[in-house]
C-alpha positions in Angstrom: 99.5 33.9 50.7 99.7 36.5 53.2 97.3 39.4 53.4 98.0 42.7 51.2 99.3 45.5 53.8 96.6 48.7 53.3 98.0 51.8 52.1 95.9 54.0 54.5 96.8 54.9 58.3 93.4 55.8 59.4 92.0 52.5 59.5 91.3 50.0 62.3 93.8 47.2 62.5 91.5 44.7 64.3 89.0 45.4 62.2 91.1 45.1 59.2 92.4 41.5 60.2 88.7 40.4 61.1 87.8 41.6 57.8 91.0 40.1 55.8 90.0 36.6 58.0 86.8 36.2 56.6 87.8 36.7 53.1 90.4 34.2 53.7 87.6 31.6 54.6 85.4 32.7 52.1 87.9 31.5 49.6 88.3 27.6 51.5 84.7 25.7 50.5 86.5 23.0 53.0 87.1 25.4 56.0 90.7 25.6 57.6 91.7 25.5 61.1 92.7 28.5 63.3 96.4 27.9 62.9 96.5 27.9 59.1 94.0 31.1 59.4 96.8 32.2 61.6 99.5 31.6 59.5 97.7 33.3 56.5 97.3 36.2 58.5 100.9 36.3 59.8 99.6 36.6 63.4 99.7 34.9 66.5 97.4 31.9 66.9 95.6 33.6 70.0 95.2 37.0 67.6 93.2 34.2 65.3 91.4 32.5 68.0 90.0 36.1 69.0 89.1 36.7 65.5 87.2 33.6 64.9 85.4 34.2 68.1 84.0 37.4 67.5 83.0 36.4 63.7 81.3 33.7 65.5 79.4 35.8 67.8 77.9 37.6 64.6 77.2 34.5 62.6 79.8 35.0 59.8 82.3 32.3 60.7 81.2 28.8 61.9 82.7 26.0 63.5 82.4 22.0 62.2 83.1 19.3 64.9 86.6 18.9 63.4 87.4 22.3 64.2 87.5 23.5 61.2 86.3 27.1 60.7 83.8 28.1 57.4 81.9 30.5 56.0 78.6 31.3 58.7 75.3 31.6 57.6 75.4 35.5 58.5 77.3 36.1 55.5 74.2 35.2 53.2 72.2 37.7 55.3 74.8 40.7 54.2 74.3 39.1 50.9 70.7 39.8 50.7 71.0 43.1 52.0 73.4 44.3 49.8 71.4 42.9 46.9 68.5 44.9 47.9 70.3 48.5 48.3 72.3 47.9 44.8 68.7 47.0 43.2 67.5 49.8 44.9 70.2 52.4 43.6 70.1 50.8 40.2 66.2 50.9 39.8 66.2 54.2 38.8 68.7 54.5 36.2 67.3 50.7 34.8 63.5 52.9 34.3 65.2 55.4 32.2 66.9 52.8 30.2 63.8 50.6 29.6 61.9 54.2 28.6 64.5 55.2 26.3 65.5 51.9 24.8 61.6 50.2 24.3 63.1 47.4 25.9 63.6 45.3 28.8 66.3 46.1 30.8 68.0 44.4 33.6 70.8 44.4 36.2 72.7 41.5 36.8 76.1 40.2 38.6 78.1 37.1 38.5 78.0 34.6 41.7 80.5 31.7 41.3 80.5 30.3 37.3 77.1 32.1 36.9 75.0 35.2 36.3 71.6 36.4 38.3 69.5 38.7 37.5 68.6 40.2 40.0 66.6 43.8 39.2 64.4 44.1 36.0 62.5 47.2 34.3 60.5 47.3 32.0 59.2 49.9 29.2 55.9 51.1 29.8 55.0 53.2 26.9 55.3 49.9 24.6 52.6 47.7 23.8 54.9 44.2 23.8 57.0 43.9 26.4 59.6 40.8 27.0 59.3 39.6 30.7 62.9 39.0 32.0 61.9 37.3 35.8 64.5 38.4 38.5 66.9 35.3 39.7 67.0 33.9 36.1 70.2 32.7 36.2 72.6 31.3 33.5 76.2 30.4 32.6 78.8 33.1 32.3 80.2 32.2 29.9 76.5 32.5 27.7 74.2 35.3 26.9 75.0 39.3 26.6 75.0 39.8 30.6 77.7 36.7 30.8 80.0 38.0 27.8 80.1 41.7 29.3 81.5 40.5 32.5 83.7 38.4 31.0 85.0 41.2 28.9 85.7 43.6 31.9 88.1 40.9 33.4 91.8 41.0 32.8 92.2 39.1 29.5 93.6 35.4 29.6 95.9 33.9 27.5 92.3 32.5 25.1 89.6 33.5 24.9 86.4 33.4 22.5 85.8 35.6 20.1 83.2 37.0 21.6 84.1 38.3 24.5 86.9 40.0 22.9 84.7 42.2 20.5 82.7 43.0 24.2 86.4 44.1 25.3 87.0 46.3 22.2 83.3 47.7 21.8 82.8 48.2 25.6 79.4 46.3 25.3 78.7 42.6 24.2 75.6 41.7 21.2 74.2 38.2 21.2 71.0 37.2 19.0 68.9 34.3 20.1 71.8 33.1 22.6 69.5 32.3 25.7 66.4 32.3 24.4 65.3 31.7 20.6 64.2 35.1 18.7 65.8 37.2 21.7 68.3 40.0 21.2 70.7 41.3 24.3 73.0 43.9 24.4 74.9 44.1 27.9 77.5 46.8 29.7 79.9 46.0 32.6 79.8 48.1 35.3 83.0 49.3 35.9 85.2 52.0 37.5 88.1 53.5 35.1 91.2 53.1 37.9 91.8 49.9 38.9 92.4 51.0 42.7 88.5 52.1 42.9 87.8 48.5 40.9 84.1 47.4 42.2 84.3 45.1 44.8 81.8 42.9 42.8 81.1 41.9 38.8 77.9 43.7 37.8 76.2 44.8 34.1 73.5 46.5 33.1 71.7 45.6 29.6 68.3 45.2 27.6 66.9 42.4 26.0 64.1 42.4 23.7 62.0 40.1 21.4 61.9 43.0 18.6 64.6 44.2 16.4 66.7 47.1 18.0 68.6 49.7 17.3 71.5 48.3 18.6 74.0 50.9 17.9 71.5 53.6 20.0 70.9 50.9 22.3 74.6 50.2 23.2 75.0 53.8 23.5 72.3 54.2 26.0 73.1 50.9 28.0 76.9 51.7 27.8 75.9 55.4 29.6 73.8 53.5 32.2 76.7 51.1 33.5 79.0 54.6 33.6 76.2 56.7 35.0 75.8 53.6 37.8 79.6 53.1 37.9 79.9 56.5 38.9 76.8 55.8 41.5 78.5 52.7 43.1 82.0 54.3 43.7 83.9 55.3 46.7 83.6 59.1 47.5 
């Protein structure tokens, strides 16, 4: 598959191909040599061995002893920061939600076949509070936060039920899914045009051990995923 040609003239073509090279190797859990790389890339094998040098120099490409070329441990440290600023954008908007809701609320995003949570608020001006611990992590394909992303995905041939009422509502419901007695209701975050799409699957939601209003509550979780959608995208 060779890489999609950008749109834009003011941007760095090096750069670009370094860029497009990593997210080729990202996608290989069994590496790939420097001539497929360059092959994928439509360049000249030097162009790919320069590449691969200079992602090795910053730790985001490594080596294995057959020559292969895989993901480098670098990339888990832009990981981690870009978890902490999105947690730290998001903390804000998730306070407001717990306040107004009464319950816990919590920001999560897919990795792989699962979901992490990975900031939590909760209400401070209830009495009984549900404790939701950050880097719970469950199945997609389970649970409010799991059904939402699902939902904002381009629909497959099948699907369950589910996730296609979270398509048509814009939010997804689940009762004692995860955890007996619990209630969920959960919002993909999500730009309207598909060219300013996210470059990640995020929700937003609130989970509670109490009966809610859930028709207020998807209203006020559904505004938070807009309000952060609007937040997260490009200017």
């Amino acid at each position: 598959m060779k890489p999609v040609a950008t749109a834009k003239t003011n941007t760095l073509q090096t750069l670009d191909r370094g860029l497009q090279a990593l997210n080729i190797v990202s996608t290989r859990p069994g590496g790939l040599s420097v001539a497929e790389l360059a092959a994928e890339l439509d360049v000249h094998r030097a162009i790919a061995y320069r590449l691969v040098s200079t992602l090795e120099m910053h730790g985001l490409i490594a080596r294995l002893r057959d020559g292969r070329i895989v993901t480098g441990a670098g990339v888990l440290r832009l990981g981690a920061n870009f978890q902490s600023q999105l947690r730290a954008l998001a903390q804000p908007y998730l306070l407001q939600l717990a306040e107004n809701s009464g319950a816990t609320a919590f920001l999560t995003v897919a990795q792989g076949d699962e979901c992490t949570a990975i900031q939590v608020c909760e209400p401070q001006t209830v009495d009984f509070r549900m404790s939701y611990r950050v880097g719970s992590r469950h199945p997609v394909t389970a649970g409010a936060a799991g059904i939402a992303i699902l939902a904002a995905r381009p629909a497959p041939a099948s699907e369950g039920d589910a996730v296609k009422e979270a398509r048509r509502l814009g939010y997804s419901l689940t009762r004692g899914e995860l955890q007996k007695g619990a209630i969920g209701i959960a919002s993909a975050i999500q730009s309207g045009a598909a060219a300013d799409r996210l470059p990640f699957e995020a929700c937003v939601g609130v989970v509670t051990m109490e009966e809610l209003d859930t028709s207020r509550c998807a209203s006020l979780v559904m505004a938070c995923a807009r309000d952060l959608a609007d937040a997260l995208a490009p200017k």
